[in-house]
C-alpha positions as CSV (number, residue, x, y, z in Angstrom):
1,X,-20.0,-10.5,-65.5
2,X,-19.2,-12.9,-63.2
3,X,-18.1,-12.3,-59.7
4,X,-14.6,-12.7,-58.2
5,X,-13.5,-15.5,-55.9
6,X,-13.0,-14.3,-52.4
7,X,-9.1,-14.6,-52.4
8,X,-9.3,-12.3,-55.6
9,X,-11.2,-10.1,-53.8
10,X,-8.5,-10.3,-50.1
11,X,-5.6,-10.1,-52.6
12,X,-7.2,-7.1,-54.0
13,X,-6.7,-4.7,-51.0
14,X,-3.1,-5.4,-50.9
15,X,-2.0,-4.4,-54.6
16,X,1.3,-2.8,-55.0
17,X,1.6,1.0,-54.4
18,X,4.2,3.7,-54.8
19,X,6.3,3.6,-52.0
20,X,5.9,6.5,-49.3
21,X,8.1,8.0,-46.5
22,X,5.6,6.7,-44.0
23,X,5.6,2.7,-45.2
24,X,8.5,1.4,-42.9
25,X,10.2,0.5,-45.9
26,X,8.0,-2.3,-46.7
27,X,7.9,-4.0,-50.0
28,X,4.7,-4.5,-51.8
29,X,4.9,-7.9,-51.3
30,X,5.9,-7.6,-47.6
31,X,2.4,-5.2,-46.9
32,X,0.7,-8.4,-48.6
33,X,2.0,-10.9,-46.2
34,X,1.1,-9.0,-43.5
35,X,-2.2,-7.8,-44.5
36,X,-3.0,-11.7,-45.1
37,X,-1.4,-12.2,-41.8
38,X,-3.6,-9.8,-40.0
39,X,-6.5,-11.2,-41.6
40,X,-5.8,-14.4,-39.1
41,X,-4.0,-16.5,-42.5
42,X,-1.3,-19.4,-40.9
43,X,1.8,-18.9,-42.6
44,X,1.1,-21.8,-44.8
45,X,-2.1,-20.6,-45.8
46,X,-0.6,-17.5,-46.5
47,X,2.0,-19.7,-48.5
48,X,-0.6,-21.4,-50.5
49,X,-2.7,-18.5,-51.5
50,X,0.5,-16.2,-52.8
51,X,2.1,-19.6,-54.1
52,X,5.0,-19.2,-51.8
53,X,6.7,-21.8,-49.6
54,X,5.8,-21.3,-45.4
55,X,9.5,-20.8,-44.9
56,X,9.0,-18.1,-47.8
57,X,6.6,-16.6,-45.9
58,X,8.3,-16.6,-42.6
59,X,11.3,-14.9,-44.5
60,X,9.2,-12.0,-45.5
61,X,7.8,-11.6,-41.8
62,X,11.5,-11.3,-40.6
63,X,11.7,-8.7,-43.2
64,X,8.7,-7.1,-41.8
65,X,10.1,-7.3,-38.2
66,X,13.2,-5.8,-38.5
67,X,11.9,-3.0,-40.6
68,X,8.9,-2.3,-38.7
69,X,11.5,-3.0,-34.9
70,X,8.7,-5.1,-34.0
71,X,9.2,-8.9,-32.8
72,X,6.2,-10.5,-33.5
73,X,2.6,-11.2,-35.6
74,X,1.0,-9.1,-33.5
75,X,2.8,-5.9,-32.7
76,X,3.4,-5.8,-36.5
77,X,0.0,-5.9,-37.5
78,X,-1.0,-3.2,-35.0
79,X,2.5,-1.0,-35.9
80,X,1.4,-1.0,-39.5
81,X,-1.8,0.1,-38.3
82,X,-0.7,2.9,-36.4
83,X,1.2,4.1,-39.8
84,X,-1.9,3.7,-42.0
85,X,-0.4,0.5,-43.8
86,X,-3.1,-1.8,-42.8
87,X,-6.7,-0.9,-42.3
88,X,-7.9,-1.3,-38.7
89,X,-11.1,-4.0,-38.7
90,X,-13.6,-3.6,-36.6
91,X,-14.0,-4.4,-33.0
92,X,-15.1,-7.8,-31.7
93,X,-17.9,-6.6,-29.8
């Protein structure tokens, strides 16, 4: 058996899921973005590893905003923590 890439493996935490009352409304491929996001991925990287233009991703994280009432990367990332979207990494200590 051979292993799995590493983008297998990062795409791999973010598979679709039955939608809950507590997602924000998200799309599966809206927690994706922002999982990749919050993983420190550019929005081209994010692009070329979903096969998705940058403006493409860009879209979704408008999506994200507006469902999440968040403005930016950064308060997104730590809203979807705070529901239990995203997993919290560990500290840089």
């Amino acid at each position: 058996m051979s292993a799995r890439p590493d983008s297998s493996a990062a795409l791999e935490r973010y598979t679709p899921r039955a939608p809950s009352e507590n997602d924000g409304g998200l799309t599966a491929r809206e927690l994706t973005v922002l999982g990749l996001i919050a993983d420190g991925l550019t929005a081209g990287a994010v692009g070329h590893r979903l096969l998705i233009s940058p403006r493409t991703v860009q879209k979704h994280l408008e999506h994200i905003y507006a469902k999440l009432r968040t403005t930016d990367k950064v308060s997104a990332v730590l809203k979807a923590q705070a529901l239990g979207l995203l997993a919290v990494q560990g500290s840089m200590r």
